[in-house]
Every structure is written in C-alpha cells, then in structure tokens.
BAFI-3210 file (N, C-alpha, C; in Angstrom, 3 decimals, decimal comma, padded with zeros to 6 digits):
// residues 226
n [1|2|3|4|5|6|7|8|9|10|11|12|13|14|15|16|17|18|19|20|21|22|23|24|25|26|27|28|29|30|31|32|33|34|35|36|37|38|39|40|41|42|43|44|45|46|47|48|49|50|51|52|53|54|55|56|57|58|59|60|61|62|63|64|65|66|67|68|69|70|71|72|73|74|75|76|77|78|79|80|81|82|83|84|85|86|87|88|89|90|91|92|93|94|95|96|97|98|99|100|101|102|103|104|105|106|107|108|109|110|111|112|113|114|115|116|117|118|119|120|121|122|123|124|125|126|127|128|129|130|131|132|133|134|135|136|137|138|139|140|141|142|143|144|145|146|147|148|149|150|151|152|153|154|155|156|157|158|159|160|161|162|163|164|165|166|167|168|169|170|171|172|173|174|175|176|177|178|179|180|181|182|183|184|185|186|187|188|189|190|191|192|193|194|195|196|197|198|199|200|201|202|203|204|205|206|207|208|209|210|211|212|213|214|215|216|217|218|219|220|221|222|223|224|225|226]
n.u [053,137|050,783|047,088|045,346|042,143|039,242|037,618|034,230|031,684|028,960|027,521|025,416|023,227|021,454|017,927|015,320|013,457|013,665|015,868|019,288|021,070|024,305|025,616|029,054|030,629|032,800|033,315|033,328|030,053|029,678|030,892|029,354|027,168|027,478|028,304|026,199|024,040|024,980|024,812|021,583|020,880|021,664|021,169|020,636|019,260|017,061|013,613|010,786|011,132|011,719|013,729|016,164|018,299|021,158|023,046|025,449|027,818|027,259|026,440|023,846|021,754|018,587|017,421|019,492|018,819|016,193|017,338|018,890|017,125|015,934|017,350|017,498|015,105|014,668|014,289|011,902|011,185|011,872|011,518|012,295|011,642|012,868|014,989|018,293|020,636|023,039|023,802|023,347|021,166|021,397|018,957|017,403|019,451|018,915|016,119|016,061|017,605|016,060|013,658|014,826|015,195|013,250|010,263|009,078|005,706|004,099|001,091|-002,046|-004,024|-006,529|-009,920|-010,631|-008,120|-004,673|-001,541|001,385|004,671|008,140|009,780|010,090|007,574|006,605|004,387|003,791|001,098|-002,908|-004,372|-007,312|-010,517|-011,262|-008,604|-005,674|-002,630|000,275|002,930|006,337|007,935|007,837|005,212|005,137|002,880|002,412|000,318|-003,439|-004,286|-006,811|-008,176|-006,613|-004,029|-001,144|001,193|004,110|003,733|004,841|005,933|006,916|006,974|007,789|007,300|005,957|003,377|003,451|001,826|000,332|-001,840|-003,946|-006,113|-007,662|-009,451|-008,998|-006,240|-003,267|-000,430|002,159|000,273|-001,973|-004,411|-006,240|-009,292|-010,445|-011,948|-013,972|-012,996|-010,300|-010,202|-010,348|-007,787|-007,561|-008,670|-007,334|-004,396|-002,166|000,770|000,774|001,507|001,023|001,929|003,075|002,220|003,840|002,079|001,170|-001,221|-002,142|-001,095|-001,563|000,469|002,139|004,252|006,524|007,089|008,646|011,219|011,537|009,970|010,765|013,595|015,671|015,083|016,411|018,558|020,336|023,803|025,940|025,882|024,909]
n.v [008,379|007,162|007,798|008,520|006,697|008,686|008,792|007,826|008,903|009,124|005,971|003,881|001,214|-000,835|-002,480|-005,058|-003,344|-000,737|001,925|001,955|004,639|005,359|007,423|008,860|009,545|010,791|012,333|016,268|018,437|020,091|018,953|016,413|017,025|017,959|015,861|014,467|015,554|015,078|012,723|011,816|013,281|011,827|009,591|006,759|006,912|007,340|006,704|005,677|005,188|004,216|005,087|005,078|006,835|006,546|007,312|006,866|007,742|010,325|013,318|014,851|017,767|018,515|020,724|020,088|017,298|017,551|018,997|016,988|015,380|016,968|017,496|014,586|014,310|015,908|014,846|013,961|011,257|009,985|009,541|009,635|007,290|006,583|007,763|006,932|006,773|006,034|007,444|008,606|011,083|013,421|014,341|011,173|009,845|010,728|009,829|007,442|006,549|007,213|005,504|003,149|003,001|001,854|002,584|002,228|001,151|000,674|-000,305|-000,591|000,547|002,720|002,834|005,396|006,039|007,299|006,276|007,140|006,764|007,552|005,579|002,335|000,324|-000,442|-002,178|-002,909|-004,777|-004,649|-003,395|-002,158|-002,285|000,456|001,417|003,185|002,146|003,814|003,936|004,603|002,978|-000,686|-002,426|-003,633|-005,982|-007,091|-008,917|-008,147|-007,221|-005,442|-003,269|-000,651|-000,833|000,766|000,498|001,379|004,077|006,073|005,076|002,940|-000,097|-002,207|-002,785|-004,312|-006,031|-006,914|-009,483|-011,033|-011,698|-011,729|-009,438|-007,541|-004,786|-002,994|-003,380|-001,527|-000,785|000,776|002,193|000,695|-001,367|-003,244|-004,549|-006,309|-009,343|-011,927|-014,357|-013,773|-013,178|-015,681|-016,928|-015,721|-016,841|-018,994|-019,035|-018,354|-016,545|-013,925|-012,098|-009,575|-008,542|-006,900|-008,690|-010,572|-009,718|-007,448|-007,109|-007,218|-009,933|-012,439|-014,409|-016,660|-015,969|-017,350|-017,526|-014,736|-014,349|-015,401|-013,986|-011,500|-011,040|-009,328|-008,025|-008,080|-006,716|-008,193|-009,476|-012,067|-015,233|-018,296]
n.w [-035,236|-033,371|-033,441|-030,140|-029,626|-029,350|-026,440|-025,821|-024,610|-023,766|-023,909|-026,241|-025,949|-027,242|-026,061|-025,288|-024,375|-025,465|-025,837|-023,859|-022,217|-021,355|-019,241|-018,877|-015,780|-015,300|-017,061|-017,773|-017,211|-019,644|-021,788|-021,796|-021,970|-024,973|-026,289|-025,933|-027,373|-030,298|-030,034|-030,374|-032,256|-034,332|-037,435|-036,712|-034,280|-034,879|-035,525|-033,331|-029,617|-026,246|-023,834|-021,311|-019,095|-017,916|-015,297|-013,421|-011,116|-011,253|-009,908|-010,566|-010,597|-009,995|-012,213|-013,976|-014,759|-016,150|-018,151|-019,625|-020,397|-021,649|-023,788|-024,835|-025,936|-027,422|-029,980|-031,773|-032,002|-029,975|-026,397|-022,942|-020,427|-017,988|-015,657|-014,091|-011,260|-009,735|-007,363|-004,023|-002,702|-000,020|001,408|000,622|001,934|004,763|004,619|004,836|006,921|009,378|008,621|009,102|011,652|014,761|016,815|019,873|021,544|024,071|025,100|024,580|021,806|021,615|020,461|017,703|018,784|017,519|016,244|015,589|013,703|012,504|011,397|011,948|013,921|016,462|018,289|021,402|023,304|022,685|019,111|019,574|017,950|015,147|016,066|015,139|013,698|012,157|010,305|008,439|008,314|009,298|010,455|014,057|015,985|019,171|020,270|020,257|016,738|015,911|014,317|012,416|010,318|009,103|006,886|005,656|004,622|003,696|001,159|001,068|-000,451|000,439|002,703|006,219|007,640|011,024|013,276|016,032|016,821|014,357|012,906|011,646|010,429|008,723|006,087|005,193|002,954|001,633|-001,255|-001,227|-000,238|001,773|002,838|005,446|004,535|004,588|003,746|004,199|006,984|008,014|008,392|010,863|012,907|014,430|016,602|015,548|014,293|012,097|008,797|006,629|003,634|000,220|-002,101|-005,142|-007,472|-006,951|-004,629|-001,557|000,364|002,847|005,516|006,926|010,241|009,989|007,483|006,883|006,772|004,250|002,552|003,008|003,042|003,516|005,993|008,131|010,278|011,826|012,978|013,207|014,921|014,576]
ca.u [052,581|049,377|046,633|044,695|040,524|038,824|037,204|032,844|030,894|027,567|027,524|024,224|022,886|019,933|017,263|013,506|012,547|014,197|017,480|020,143|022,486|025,203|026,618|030,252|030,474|034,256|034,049|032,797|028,924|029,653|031,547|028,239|025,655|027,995|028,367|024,537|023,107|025,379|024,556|020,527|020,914|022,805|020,040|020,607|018,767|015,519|012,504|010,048|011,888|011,730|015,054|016,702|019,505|021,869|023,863|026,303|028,073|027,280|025,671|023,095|020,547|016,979|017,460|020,266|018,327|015,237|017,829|019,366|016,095|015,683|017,986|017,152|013,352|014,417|014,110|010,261|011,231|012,436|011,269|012,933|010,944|013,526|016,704|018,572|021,510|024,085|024,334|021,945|021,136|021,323|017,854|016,719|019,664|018,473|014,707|016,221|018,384|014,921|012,796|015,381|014,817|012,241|009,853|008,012|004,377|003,795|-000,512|-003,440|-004,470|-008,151|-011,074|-010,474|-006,475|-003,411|000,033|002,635|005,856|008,413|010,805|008,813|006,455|006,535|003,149|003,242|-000,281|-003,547|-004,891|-008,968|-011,426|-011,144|-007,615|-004,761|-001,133|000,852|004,330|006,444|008,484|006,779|004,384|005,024|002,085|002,964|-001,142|-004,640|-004,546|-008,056|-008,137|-006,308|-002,889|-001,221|002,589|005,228|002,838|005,723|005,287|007,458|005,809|008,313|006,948|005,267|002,659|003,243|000,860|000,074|-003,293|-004,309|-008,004|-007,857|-010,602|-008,212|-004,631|-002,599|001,056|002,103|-000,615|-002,451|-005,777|-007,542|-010,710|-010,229|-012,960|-014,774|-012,239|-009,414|-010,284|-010,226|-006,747|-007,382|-009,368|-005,889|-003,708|-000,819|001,418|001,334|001,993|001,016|003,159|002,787|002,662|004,516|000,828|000,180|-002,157|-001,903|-001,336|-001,503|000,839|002,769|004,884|007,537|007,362|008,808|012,239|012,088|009,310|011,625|015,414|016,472|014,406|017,161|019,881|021,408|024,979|026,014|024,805|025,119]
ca.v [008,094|006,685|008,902|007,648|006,998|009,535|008,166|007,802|009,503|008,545|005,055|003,472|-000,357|-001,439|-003,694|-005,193|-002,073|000,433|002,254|002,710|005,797|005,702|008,737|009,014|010,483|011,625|014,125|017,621|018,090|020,749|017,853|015,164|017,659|018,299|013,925|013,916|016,617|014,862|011,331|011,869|013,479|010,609|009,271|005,504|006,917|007,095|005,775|005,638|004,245|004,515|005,774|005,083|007,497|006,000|008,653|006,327|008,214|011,774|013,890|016,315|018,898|018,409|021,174|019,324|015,909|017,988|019,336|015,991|014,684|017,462|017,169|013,407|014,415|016,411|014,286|013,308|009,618|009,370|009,609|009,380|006,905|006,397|008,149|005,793|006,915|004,979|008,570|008,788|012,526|013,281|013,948|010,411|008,992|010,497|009,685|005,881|006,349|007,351|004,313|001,943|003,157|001,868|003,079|001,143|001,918|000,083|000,231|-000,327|002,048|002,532|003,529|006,858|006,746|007,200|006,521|007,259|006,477|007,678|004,277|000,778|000,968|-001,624|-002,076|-004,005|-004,433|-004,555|-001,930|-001,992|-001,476|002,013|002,467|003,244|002,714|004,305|004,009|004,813|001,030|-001,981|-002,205|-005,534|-006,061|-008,005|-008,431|-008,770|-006,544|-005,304|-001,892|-000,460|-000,846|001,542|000,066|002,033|004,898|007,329|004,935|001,700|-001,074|-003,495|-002,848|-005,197|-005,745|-008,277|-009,014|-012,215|-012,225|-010,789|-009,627|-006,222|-004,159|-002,446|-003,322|-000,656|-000,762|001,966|002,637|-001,104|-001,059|-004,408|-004,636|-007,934|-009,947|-013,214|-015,545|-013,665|-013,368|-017,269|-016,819|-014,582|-017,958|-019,232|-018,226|-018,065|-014,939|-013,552|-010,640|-009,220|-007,838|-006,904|-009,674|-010,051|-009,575|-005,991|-007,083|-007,483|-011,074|-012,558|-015,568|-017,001|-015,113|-017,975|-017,470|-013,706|-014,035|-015,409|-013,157|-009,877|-011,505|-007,706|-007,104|-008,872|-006,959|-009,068|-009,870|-013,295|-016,550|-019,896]
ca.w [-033,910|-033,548|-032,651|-029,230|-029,924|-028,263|-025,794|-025,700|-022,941|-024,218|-024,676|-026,321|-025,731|-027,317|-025,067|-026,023|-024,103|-026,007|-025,703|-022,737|-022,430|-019,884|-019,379|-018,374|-014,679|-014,897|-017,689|-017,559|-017,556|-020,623|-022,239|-021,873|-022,657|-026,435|-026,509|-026,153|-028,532|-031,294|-030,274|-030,200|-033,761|-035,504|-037,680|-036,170|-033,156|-035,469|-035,007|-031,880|-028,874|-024,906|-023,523|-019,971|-018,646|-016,488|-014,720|-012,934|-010,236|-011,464|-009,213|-011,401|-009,725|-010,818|-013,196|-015,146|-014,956|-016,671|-019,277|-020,196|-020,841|-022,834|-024,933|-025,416|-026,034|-029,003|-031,240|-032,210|-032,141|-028,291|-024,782|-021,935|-019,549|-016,577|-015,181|-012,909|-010,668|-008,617|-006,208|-003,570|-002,086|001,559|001,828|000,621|002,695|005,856|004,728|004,737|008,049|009,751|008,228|009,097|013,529|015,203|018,067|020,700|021,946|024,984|025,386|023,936|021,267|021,983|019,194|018,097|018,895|016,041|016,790|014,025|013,754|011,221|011,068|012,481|014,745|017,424|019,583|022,685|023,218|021,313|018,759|019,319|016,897|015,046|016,304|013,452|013,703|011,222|009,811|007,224|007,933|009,199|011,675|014,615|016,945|019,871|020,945|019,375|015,782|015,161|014,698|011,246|010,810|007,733|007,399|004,369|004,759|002,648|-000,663|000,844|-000,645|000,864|004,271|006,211|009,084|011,647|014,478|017,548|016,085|012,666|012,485|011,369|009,646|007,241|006,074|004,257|002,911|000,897|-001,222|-001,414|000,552|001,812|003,746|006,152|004,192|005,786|003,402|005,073|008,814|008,197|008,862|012,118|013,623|014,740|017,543|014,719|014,530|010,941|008,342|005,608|002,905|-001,027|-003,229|-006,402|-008,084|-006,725|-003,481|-000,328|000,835|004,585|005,281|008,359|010,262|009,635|005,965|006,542|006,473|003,014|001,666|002,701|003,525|003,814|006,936|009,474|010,126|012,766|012,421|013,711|015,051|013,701]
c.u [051,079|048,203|045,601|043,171|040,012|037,470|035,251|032,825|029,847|027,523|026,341|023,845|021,412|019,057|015,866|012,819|012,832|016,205|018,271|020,852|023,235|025,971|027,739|030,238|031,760|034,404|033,122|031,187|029,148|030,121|030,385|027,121|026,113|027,692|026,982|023,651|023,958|024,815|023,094|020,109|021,474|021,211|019,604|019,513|017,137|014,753|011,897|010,826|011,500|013,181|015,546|017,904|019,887|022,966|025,146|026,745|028,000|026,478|024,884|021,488|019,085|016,945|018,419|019,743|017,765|016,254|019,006|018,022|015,072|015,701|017,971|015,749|013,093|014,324|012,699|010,395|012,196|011,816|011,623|011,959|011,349|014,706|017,110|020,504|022,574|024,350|023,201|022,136|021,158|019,718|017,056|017,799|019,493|017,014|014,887|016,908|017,114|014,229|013,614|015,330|013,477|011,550|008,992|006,867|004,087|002,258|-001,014|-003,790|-006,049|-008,754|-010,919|-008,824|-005,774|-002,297|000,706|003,988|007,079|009,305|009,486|008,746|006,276|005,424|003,513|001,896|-001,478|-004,089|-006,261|-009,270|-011,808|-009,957|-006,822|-003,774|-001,071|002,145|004,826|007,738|007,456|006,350|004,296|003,837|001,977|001,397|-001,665|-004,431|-005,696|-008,679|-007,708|-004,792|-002,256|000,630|003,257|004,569|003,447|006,083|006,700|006,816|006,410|008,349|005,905|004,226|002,506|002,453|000,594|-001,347|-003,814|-005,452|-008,408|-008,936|-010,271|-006,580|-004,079|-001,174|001,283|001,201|-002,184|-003,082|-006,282|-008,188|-010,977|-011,801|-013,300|-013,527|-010,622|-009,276|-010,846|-008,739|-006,686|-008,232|-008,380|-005,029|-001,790|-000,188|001,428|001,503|001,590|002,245|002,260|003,133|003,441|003,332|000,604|-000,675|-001,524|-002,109|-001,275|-000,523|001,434|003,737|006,655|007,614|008,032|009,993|012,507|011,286|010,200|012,768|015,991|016,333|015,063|018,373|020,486|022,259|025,455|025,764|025,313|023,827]
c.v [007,832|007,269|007,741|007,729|007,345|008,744|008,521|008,036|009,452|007,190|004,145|002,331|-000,036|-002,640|-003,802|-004,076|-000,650|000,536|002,497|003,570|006,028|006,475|008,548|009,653|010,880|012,666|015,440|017,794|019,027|019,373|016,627|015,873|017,528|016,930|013,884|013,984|015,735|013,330|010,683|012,529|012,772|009,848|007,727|005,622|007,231|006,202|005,606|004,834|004,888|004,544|005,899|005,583|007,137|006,977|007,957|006,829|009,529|012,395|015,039|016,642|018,447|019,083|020,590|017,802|016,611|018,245|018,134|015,764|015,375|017,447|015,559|013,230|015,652|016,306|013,432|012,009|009,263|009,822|008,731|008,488|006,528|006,938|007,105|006,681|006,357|006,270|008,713|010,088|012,456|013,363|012,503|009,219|009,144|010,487|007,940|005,935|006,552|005,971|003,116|002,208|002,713|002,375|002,622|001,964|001,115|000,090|-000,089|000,964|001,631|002,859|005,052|007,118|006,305|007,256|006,210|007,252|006,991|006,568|003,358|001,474|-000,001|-001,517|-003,130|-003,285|-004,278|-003,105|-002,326|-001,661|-000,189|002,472|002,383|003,088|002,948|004,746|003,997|003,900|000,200|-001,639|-004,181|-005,101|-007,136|-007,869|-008,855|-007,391|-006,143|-004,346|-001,904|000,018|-000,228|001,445|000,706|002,892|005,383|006,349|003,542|000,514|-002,211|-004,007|-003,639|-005,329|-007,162|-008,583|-010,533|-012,941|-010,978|-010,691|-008,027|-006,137|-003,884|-002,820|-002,406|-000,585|000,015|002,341|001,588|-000,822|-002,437|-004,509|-005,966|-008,365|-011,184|-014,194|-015,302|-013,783|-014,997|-017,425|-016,621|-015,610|-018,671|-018,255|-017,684|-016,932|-015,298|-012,376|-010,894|-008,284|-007,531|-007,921|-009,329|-009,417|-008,309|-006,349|-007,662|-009,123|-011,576|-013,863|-015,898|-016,324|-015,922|-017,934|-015,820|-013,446|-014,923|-014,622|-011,796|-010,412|-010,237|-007,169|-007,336|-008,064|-007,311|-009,895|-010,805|-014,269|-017,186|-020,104]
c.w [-034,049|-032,780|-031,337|-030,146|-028,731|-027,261|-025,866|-024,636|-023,059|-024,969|-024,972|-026,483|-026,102|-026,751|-025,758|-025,390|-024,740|-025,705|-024,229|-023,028|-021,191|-020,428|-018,327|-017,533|-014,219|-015,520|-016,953|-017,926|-018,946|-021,559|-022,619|-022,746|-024,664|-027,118|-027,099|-027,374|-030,163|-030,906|-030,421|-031,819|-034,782|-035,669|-037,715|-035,248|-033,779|-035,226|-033,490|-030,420|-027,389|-024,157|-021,993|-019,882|-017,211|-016,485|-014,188|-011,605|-010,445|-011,027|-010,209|-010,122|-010,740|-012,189|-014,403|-015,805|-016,496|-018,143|-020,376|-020,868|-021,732|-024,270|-025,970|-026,519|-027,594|-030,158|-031,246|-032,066|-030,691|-027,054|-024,011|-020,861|-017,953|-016,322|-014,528|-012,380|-009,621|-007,111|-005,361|-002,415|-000,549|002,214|001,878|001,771|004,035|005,666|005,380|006,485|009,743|009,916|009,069|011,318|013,594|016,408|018,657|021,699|023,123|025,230|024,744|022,890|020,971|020,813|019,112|017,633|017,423|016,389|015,832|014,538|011,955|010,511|011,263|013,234|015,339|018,737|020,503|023,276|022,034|020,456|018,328|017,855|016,281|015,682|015,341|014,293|012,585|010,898|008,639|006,603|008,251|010,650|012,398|016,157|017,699|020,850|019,605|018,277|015,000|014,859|013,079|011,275|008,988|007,595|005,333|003,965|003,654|001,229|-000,388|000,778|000,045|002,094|004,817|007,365|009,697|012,764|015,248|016,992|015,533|012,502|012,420|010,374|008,262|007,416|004,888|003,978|001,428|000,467|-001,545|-000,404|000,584|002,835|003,975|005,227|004,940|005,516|004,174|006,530|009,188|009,098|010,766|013,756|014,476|015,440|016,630|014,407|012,921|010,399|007,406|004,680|001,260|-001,501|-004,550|-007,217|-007,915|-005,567|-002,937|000,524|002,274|004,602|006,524|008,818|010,112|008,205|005,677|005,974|005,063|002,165|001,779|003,742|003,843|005,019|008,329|008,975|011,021|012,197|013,415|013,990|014,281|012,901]
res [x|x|x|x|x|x|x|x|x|x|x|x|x|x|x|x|x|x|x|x|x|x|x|x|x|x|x|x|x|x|x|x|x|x|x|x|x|x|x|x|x|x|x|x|x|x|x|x|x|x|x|x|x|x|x|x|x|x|x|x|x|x|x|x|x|x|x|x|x|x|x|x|x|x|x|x|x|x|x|x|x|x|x|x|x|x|x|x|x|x|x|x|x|x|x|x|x|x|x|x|x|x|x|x|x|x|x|x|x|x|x|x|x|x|x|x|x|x|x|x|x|x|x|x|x|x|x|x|x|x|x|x|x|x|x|x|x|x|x|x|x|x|x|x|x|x|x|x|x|x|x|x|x|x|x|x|x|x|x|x|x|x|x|x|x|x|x|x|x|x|x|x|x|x|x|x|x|x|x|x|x|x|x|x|x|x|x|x|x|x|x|x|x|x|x|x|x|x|x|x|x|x|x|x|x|x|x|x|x|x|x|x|x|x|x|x|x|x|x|x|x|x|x|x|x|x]
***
C-alpha cells in the first residue's frame, strides 16, 4: 500500500524581497508551531533574508503572532518584516463599520470652532478662518473651505477632502501636512469644486472634483443606475 505524503503546513516561496511562509490555517496551532521550528532550522533557510508570514484564515492572539515571529527570528539570518492575515478582528471591523457612516454639520464653523466626526464629515456651510473639521473618513464641504480641514485623522491615508471652494490654510489626511501655498491657492481662484487626496508620491495633491471617482473608485457605494 502506498504510504500518503504528509502533507506541508509551512509552505516557503522565495520573492526579490525575501522569503514567504504560509502557514496552514486548518491544522492545530501545536502542529504549525513544530512545522515552523523545523522549517526555520533547515540550513536552505540560511543566509540574511526578510520574511513575510501569511496566516491565511487563522485567527492568532497578539501573543501567538509575537511567538511565531519568534520562532522565525531565531535564526541570526531572518527577520520577520510583515505578518499578513486574511481574518479581520471585530475591533478593526467595527473601527471600519464606523468610518464608513457619515455625519452632517449644517453651519458655519466659526474661528476658534472644531467639529469631529468619527466616519465622514459632511459640512453644509463654510468653515472660516481658524476653524478645524476633523474626521477619521473624508471630509465634503458644501461652501467656502478656509479654515483647516484634517480628513483620515485615525491613519486613513485614502481619505479625502472635498470642498465648493478650496482655499484652506492647512490640509491634513492621515498624517500628510500641507500649508495652502500661493502656487496652490491658484487653484482656489476658481469657482470649481475640488479635493485633495494622497498622491501616489507621498503628498498631498489638489485636483478636480471630477477627477475623484477615478483617483478613489472605492468611495461610491451606490448600487445601480445606468
């Protein structure tokens, strides 16, 4: 009779960035941790490398992450530089079920005032000089924007700030900082509705507010229409 081959639960792909390790998320975590410690000591896995653990569907506690990436990290010639997980916790899916509501401000926010929001943040009306909104989705200003507007506050860079007329002091999206300069509040000369967003570059770019739905296609979820 022919014996079966035991099946791999640590299986390792080499990339120009180093190594992958997908770990099997049906067996037993006693079972992965044994896979690991033998597959991190096989003297193939020599030599300096950067090391991504993909978890797949396997739910591990902080403390088990820490002790995978232990066990990877025991060998002088590896570090771990990314986990990645296909499972997403209840805290980050009601951080996301939050972000994704919005809440509408009807008013003026005067010099002085701060109005936060923990999803979008929808102004009708302008925000003066020295006033802040602040959200931790996108910020739409239906009015004059000249005040300081602080849009993916909680570290979403993919958040955006839209406004009637763009002539703010300060624009902030996650943690990206720009101070309206003269070459920008060129833009703000024009009755044109636009937004800022993150560029691919790392800064903060300004552009039309008809160029949005292809700079962030994700940000519509309306279902239907022709």
């Amino acid at each position: 009779m022919t014996q079966m081959t035991k099946k791999q639960l640590v299986m390792i792909k080499g990339t120009k960035s180093g190594l992958v390790l997908r770990l099997d998320d049906q067996c037993s975590y006693a079972e992965l941790l044994g896979e690991m410690g033998q597959k991190v000591g096989e003297e193939a896995l020599e030599g300096m490398a950067e090391v991504q653990l993909h978890l797949g569907n396997r739910y591990c506690t902080d403390d088990q992450v820490k002790e995978l990436i232990g066990i990877v990290q025991e060998s002088p010639h590896l570090r771990v530089s990314k986990v990645q997980s296909d499972v997403i916790r209840m805290e980050e899916c009601n951080r996301r079920i939050i972000e994704s509501q919005s809440e509408t401000y009807v008013g003026i926010i005067r010099s002085g005032q701060i109005v936060k929001a923990d999803g979008d943040l929808v102004i009708i009306g302008d925000i003066n000089p020295n006033g802040k909104a602040i959200a931790n989705g996108n910020i739409f200003v239906l009015g004059r924007l000249k005040g300081i507007a602080h849009a993916g506050a909680g570290g979403n860079h993919d958040a955006v700030i839209a406004a009637s007329w763009l002539e703010a002091t300060h624009l902030m999206i996650a943690d990206k900082i720009e101070t309206m300069t003269d070459e920008l509040t060129v833009l703000s000369e024009s009755p044109e509705m636009e937004c800022a967003y993150i560029h691919q570059n790392g800064f903060i770019a300004i552009d039309r507010l008809q160029e949005l739905r292809n700079l962030r296609p994700n940000l519509s979820t309306f279902k239907g229409g022709s």
